[in-house]
C-alpha positions as CSV (number, residue, x, y, z in Angstrom):
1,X,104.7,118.7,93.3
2,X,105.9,117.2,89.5
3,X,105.7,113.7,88.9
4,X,109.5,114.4,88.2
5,X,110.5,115.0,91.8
6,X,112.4,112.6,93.7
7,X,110.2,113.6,96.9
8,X,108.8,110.7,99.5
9,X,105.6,109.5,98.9
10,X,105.4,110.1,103.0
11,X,106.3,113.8,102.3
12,X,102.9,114.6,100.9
13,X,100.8,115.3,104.3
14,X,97.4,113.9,102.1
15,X,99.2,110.3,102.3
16,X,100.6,110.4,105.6
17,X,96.7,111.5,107.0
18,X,95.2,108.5,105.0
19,X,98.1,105.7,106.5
20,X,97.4,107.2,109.9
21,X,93.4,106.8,108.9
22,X,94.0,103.9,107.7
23,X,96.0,102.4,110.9
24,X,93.0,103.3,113.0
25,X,90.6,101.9,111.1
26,X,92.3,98.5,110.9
27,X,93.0,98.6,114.7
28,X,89.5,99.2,115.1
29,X,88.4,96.5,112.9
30,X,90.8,94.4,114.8
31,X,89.2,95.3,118.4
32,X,85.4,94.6,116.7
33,X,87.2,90.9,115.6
34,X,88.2,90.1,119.3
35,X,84.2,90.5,120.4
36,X,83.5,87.7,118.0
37,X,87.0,85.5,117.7
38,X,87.1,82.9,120.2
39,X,90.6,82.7,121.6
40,X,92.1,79.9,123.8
41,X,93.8,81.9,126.5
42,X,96.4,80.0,128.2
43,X,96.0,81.6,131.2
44,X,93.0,83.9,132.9
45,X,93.9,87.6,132.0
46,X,95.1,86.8,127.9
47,X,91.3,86.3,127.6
48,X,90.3,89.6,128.1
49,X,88.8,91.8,125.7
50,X,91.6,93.4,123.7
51,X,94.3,92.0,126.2
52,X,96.8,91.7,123.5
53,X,96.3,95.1,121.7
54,X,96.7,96.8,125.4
55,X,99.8,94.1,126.1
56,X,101.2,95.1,122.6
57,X,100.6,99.2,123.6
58,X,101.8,99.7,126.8
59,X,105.0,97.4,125.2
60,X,105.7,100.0,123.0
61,X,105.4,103.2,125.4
62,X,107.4,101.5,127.4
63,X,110.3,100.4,125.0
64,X,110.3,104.0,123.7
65,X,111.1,105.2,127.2
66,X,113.7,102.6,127.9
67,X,115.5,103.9,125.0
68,X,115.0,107.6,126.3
69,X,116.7,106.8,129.5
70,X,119.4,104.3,127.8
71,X,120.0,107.3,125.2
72,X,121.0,109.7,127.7
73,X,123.4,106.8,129.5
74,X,125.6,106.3,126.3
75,X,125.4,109.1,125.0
76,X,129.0,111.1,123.4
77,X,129.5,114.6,123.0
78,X,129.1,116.0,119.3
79,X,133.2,115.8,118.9
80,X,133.5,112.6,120.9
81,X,135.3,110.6,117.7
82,X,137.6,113.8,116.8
83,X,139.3,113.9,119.9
């Protein structure tokens, strides 16, 4: 690829390997932290270990399949506007 191209810096597969390195290694970092943070949990479970990484994953799995099932409920057919 030229330095003249207008490509993505995300199109080049060597950057998107090293951001999705890079993503683990700070969530890892981030699970080692919560063995030496203290935390003040508010209530019993938010003080388990890497509670709000799980919390924050099984969020996210379950927002992407909301939208699946909400996709297919309003979804239009291709011509829907040229009618």
């Amino acid at each position: 690829m030229e330095h003249g191209d207008d490509a993505n810096w995300l199109d080049r597969p060597g950057n998107v390997r090293r951001l999705y390195l890079g993503l683990w290694v700070i969530g890892a970092l981030l699970v080692v932290a919560d063995l030496v943070v203290h935390r003040h949990a508010e209530v019993g479970f938010d003080g388990w270990f890497a509670f709000y990484g799980a919390y924050g994953f099984f969020a996210c799995v379950a927002l992407v399949l909301a939208a699946k099932r909400l996709r297919r409920a309003v979804m239009r057919p291709e011509d829907y506007y040229d009618r």
